[in-house]
C-alpha positions in Angstrom: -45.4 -48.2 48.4 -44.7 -52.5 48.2 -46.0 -53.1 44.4 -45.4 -56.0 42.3 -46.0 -56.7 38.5 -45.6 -59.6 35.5 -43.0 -59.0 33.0 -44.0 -60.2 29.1 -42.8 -58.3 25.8 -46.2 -57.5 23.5 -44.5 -60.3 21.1 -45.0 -63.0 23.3 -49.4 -62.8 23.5 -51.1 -64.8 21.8 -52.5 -64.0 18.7 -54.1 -65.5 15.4 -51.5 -63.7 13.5 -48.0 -65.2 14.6 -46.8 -62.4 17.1 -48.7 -60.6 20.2 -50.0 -56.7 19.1 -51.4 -54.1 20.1 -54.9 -55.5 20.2 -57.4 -57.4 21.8 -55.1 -59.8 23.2 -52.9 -57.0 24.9 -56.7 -55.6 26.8 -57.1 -58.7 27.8 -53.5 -59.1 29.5 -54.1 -55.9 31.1 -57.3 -57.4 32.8 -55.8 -60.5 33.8 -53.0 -58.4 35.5 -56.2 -56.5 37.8 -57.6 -60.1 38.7 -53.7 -60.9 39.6 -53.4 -58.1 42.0 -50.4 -56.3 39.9 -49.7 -52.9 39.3 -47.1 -52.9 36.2 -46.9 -54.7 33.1 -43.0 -54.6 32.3 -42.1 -55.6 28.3 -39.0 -54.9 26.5 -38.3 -52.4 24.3 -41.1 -51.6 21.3 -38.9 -50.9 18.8 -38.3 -52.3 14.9 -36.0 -55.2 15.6 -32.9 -55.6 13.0 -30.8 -58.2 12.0 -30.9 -61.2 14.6 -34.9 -60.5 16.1 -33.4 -58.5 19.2 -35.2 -55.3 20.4 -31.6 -54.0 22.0 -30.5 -53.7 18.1 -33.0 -51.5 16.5 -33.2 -49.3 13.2 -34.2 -46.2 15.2 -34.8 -45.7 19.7 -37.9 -44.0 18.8 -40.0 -45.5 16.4 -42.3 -48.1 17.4 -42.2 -52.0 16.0 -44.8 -52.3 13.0 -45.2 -56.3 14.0 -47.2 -55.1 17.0 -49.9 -53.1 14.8 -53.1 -54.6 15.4 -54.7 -55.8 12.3 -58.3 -56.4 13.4 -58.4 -52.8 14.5 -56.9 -51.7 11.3 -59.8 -53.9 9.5 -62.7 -52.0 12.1 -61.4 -49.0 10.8 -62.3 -49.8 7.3 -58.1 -50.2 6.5 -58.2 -53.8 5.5 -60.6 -56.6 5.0 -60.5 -60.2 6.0 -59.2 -61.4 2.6 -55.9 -58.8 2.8 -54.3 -61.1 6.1 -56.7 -63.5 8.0 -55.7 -66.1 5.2 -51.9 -65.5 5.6 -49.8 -68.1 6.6 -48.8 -66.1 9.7 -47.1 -69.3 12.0 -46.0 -72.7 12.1 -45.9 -73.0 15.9 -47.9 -71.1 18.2 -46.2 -71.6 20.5 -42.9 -69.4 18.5 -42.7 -66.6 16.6 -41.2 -67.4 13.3 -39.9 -63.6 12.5 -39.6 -64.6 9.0 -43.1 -65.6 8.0 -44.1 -62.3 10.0 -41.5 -60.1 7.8 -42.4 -61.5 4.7 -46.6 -60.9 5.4 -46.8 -57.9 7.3 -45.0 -54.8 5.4 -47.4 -56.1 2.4 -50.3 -55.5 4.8 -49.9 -52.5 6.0 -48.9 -51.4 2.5 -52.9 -52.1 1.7 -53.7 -50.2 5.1 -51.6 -47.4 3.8 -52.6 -47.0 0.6 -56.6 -46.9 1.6 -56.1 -44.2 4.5 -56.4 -40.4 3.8 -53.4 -38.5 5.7 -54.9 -35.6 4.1 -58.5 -35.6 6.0 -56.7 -36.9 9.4 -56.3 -34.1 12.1 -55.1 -36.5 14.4 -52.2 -38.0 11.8 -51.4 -34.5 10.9 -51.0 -33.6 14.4 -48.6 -37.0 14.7 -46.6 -35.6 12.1 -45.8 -32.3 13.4 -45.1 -33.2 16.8 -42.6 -36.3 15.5 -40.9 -34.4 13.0 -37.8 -34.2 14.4 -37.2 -37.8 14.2 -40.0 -39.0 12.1 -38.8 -37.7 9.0 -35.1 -39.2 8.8 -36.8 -42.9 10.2 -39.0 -42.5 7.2 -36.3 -41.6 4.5 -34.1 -44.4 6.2 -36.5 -47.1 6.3 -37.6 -46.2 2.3 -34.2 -46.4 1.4 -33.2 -49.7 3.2 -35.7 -51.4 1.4 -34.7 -49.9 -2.2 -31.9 -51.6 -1.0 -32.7 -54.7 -0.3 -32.4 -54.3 3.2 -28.8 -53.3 3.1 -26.9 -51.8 6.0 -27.0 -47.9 5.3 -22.6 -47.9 5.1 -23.0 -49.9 2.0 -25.6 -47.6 0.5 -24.2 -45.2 -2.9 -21.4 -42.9 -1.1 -23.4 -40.2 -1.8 -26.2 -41.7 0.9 -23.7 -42.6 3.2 -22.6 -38.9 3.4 -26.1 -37.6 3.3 -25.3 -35.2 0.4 -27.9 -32.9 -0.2 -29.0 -33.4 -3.8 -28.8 -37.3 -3.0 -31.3 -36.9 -0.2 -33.6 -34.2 -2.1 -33.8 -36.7 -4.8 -34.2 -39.9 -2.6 -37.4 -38.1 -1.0 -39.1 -37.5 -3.9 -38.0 -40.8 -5.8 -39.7 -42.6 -2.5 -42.0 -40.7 -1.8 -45.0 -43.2 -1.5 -43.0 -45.6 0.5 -41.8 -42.8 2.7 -45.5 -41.9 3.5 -46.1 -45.5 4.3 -43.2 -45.8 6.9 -44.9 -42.5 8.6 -48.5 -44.0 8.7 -47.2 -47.5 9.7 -45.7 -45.0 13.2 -48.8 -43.1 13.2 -50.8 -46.4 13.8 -48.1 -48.1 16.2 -48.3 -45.0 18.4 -52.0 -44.5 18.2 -52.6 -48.3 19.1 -49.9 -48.3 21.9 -51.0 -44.6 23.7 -54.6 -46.4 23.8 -53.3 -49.7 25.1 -51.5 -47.9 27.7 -54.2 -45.7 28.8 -56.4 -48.4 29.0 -53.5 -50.1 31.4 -53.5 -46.8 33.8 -57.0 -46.1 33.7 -57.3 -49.8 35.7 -54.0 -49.1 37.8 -51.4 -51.0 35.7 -48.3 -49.0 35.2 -46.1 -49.6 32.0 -42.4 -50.3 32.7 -40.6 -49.8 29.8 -36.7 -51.2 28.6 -34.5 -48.7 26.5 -31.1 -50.4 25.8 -28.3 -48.0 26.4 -26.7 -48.3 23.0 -28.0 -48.3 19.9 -27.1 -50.5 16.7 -24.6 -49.3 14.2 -27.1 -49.9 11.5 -30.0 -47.2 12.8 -30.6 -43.5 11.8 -29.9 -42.1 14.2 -26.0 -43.1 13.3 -26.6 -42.5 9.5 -28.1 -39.1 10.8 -25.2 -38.0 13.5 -21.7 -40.0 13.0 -20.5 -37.1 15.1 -22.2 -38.5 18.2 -20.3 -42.1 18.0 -16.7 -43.0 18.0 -16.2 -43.4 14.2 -13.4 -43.1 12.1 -12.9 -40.9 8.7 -14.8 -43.7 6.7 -17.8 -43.9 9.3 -17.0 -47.4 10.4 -16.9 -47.9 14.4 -12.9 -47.5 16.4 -14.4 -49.5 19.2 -17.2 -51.4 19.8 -19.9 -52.3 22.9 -19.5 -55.0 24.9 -18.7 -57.6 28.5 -15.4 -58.5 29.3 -15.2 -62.3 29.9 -17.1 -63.8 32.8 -17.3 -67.4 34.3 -20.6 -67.6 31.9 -19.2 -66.2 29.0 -15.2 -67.1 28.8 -15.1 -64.9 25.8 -17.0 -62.2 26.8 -19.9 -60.8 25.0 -19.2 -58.8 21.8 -22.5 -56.6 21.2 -21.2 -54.9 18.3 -22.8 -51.2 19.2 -20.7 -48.3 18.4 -19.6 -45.9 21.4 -20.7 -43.0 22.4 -18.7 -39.8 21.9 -19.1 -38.3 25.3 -16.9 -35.8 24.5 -19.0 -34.7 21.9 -22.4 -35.2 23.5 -21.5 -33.1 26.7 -20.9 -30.0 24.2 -24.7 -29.1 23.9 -25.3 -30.9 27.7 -26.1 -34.0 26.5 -29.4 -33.0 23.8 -29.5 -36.3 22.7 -30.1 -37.8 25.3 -32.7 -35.6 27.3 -34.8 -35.6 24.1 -34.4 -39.7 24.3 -35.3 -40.0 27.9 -37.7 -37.1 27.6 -39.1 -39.4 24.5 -39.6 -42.4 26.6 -41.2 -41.1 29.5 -44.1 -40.4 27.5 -44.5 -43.8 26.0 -44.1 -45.6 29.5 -44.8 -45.1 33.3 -41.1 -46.3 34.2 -38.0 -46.3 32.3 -36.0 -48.9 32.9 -31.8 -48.3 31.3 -30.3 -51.2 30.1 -26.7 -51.9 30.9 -26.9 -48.9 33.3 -23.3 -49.4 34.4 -22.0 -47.7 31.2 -22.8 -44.5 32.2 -20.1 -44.5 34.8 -17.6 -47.1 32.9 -18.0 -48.8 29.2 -16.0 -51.4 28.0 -14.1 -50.9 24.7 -13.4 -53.8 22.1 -11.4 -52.6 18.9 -13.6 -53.0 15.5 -11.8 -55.7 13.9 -12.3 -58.2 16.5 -13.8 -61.3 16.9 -14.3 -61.8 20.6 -14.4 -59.0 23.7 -11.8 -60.6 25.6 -9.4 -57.7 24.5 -11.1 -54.9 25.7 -10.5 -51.8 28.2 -12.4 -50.3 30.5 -12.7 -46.0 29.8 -14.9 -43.5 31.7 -18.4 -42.6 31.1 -20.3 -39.6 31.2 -21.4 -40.6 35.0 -23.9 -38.1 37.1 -23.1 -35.3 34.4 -25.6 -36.7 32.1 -28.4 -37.3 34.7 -27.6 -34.3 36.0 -28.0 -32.1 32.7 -31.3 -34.5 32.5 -33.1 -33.9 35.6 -32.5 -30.4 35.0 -34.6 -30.2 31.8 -37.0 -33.0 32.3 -37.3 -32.8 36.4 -37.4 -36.2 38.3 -38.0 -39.1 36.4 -38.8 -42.6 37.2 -35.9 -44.8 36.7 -35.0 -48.4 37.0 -31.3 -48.8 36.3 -29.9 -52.2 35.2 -27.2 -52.4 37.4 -25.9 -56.0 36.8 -22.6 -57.2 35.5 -19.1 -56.0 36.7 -19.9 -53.4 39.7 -17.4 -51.2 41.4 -18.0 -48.9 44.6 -17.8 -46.2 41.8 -20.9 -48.0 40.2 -22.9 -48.3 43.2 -21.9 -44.1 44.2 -23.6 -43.4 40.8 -26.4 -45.4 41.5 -27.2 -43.2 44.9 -26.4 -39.7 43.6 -29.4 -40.5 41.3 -31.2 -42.4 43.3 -32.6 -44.8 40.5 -33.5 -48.5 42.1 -31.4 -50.9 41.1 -31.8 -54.4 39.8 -31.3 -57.9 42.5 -31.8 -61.0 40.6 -32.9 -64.3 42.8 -31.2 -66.4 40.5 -27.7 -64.9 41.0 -28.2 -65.5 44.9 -27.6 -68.9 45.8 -23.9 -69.2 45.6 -23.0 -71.3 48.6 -19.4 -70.0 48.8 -20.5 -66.0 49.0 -22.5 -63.9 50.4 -24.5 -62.5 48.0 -25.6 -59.2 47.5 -29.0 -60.3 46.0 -29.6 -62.1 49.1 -32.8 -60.1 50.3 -31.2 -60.2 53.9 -28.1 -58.2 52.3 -30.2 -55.6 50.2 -29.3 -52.6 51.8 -32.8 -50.9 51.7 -35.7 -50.8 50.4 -34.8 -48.9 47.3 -34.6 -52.2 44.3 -36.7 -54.3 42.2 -36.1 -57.5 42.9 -36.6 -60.1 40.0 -36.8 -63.9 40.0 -34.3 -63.8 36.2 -34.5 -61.2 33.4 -35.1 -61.9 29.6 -31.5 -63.0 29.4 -31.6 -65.4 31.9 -33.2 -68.9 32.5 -36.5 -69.0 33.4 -36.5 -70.8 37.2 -37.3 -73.8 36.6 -34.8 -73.9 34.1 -32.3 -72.6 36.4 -33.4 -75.2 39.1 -32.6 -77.7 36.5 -29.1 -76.2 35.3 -27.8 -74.9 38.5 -25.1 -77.1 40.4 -25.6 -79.2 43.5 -24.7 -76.8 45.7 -26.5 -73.8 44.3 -29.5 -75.8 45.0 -28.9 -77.3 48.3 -28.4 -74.3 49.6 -31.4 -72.5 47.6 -33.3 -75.4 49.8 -31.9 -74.9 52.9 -32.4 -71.1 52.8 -36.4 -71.5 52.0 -36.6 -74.2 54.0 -38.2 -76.3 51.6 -37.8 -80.3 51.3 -38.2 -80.5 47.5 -36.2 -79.5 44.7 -39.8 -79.7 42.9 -41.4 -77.0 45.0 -38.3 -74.4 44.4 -39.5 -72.5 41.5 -42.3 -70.8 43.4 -40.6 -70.7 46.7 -38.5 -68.3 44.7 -41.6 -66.1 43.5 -42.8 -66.1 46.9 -38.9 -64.7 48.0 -39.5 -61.9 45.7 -42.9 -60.9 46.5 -42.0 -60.6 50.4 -38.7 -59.1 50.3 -38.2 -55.7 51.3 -37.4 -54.5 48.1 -40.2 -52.0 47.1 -40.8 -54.2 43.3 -40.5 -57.1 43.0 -40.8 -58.8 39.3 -41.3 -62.3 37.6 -41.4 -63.3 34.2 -45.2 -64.9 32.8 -43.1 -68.3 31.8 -41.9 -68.4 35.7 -45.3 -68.3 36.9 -46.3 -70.9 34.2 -43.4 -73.4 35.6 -41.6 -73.2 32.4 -38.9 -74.7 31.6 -35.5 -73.8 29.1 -37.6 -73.9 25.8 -39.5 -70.8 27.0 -36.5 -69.0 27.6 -36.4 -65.2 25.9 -32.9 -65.0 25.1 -29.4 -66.8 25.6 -26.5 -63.6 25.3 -24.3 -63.7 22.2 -26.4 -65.6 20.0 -28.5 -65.6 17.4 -31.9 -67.2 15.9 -33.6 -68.9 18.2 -33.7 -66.1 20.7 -36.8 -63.6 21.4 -39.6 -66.3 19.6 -41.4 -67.7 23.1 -45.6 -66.9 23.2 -48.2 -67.5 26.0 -51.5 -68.9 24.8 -54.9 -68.3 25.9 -55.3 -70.9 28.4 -52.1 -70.0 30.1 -54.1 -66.6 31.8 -56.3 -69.1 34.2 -58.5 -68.1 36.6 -56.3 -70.7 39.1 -53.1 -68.9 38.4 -54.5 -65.3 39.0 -56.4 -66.5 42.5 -52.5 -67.8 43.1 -50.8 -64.7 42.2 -53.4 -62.4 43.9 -53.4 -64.8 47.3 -49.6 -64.1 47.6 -49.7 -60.5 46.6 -52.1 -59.7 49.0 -50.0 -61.7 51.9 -47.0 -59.9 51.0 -49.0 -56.8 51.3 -47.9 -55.2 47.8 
């Protein structure tokens, strides 16, 4: 079945309170989508962002991001008043998140929410607890302890930490135990927000599709909790690290940082790990769509110590082993793989012995001197979801105005348009009535956005992940537009 859907992370709604959540904004999204004629809602991962803003580096794959807690529902509940955060000097811009005015208010909040609800009388919190134990509990200790640290990276916590000795945990549970309680209620309330939001969503035919990156950040629990499961040396810091080799975008390369998996190591109990991750994430979201999905058959490997990935080498992945050993537990799954970057035949034979869609990206398409695979007259069937850019591209009418002569002549020439002004949603349009069964655009490309509403620019760091719709950017005009080509292009 043809479908077609918006793609825009929680963060980026508007809101009174400096960052989109779970709340009446997010309802309202959800309706606009209906009046658009849309049948997903695509964001990016929900996790805690670290160091640098970035959901693809996250303290833990399975907890959810406290910045998207509603407040006002908190405050209905009877969990706040108006005078704990409605005063707050939550923005500058809004227009931008500015991360740091949102760290520095919100664990202060929800330390009030915390300390006012009663886990004890809760069935439904009790219930939480039980069936998240098994990664509740260490996300709770970790997050307690970072901030007795001042926020430290867990490797330079006391070595006794860093080893998880025994008497060292024992004691660090009971030392923080009110701050471990908060961590579990600030999850309890993420998950209790999102499940609703997302019901909501289905109940009016709007499917989630949800991002999982593939690795996970050196600094997260789950590598304090199971060193065994990464390629780590005697003193737990990373042999080789994730990564691209260099491209004609990036001469460098791009140096993620991310320890590897042991493969090795994860194949011994038939890949646990990650059939309780996937299992995890197919209960949050409708779709699952993998990040760098290419390093499942082939990962590129950059030595610790340095400072560019031009010096990496390519080694073998787990390939259809893993999604074997997952189907088997979980059953078919709905899969989106993120199949961009370097692809080999071997690649593109893992992609169809799972028979996940893959990824074609309109803006890669226009190259004048090939003939490109994310063409829609070269897709090879109907099996894809095709997108006009991704979060770590330009929007389109940024890429109209950075893309070489040639790219655009000939992106004119093959939609037969006259003006380089009338490109952006000739693109859209290209999408939408392709064969591909999705097809995808980003709310900015819709809006006509330019560069400063860009999501991310790969490899660095600060300004990325900050851009928010407002209210009058869901108009009634837009969604008539949207719908009116939706319905032509029969999805």
């Amino acid at each position: 079945m043809r479908k077609s859907g918006i793609l825009l992370h929680i963060s980026s709604l508007p809101s009174p309170y400096g960052i989109g959540t779970m709340g009446k904004e997010a309802y309202d999204f959800v309706d606009y989508l209906v009046e658009c004629g849309q049948k997903y809602w695509q964001i990016l991962p929900v996790v805690p962002t670290g160091f640098g803003d970035s959901p693809y580096q996250s303290f833990s794959i399975f907890a959810g991001n406290p910045y998207f807690i509603d407040l006002d529902i908190l405050n209905e509940e009877g969990l706040l008043s108006d005078s704990d955060y409605k005063d707050l000097d939550w923005y500058d811009n809004k227009r931008y998140v500015n991360f740091g005015k949102i760290y520095n208010n919100i664990f202060k909040v929800l330390k009030i929410a915390s300390n006012n609800f009663k886990a004890d009388i809760s069935k439904n919190y009790l219930k939480f607890i039980k069936e998240n134990k098994f990664w509740l509990d260490d996300y709770a200790l970790f997050m307690a302890l970072k901030f007795e640290y001042g926020g430290s990276p867990w490797i330079e916590w006391s070595d006794e930490l860093v080893r998880r000795d025994k008497k060292a945990l024992e004691d660090a549970r009971i030392r923080l135990k009110d701050e471990i309680e908060m961590w579990k209620f600030m999850q309890f309330k993420f998950f209790e927000q999102w499940l609703a939001l997302k019901e909501y969503a289905n109940k009016n035919g709007i499917e989630i599709v949800g991002d999982i990156p593939i690795y996970v950040a050196y600094d997260s629990v789950e590598v304090w909790c199971e060193p065994n499961l990464y390629l780590l040396d005697e003193d737990l810091k990373p042999i080789e690290v994730a990564g691209c080799p260099p491209d004609c975008f990036t001469p460098l390369g791009q140096l993620w940082g991310n320890p590897l998996y042991n493969w090795d190591s994860m194949k011994k109990d038939n890949y646990s790990w990650w059939v309780k991750r996937i299992e995890f994430a197919t209960t949050i979201y409708d779709v699952v769509r993998i990040d760098h999905f290419r390093g499942f058959e082939g990962y590129y490997a950059i030595p610790y110590s340095h400072k560019t990935a031009e010096n990496g080498v390519w080694r073998d992945g787990p390939g259809i082993d893993l999604f074997n050993a997952i189907e088997k537990k979980l059953g078919k799954t709905k899969i989106i793989a993120e199949d961009l970057g370097f692809i080999t035949e071997s690649v593109e034979k893992l992609l169809e012995q799972t028979g996940f869609p893959g990824m074609k990206v309109l803006q890669f398409a226009f190259d004048p001197n090939a003939d490109s695979a994310y063409l829609p007259q070269n897709y090879k069937d109907s099996n894809c979801v095709v997108y006009t850019g991704t979060h770590d591209s330009e929007t389109i009418t940024g890429w109209v105005k950075s893309a070489t002569k040639e790219e655009i002549k000939f992106a004119m020439e093959y939609l037969d348009i006259k003006s380089k002004r009338k490109l952006p949603w000739a693109i859209i349009r290209l999408a939408w009535s392709s064969t591909a069964d999705t097809a995808i655009a980003q709310m900015q490309d819709f809006l006509g956005l330019g560069s400063k509403a860009r999501m991310n620019i790969p490899s660095t760091v600060g300004q990325n992940w900050r851009w928010r719709a407002l209210k009058s950017d869901f108009s009634p005009g837009l969604a008539h537009k949207i719908k009116k080509l939706t319905k032509l292009c029969r999805r």
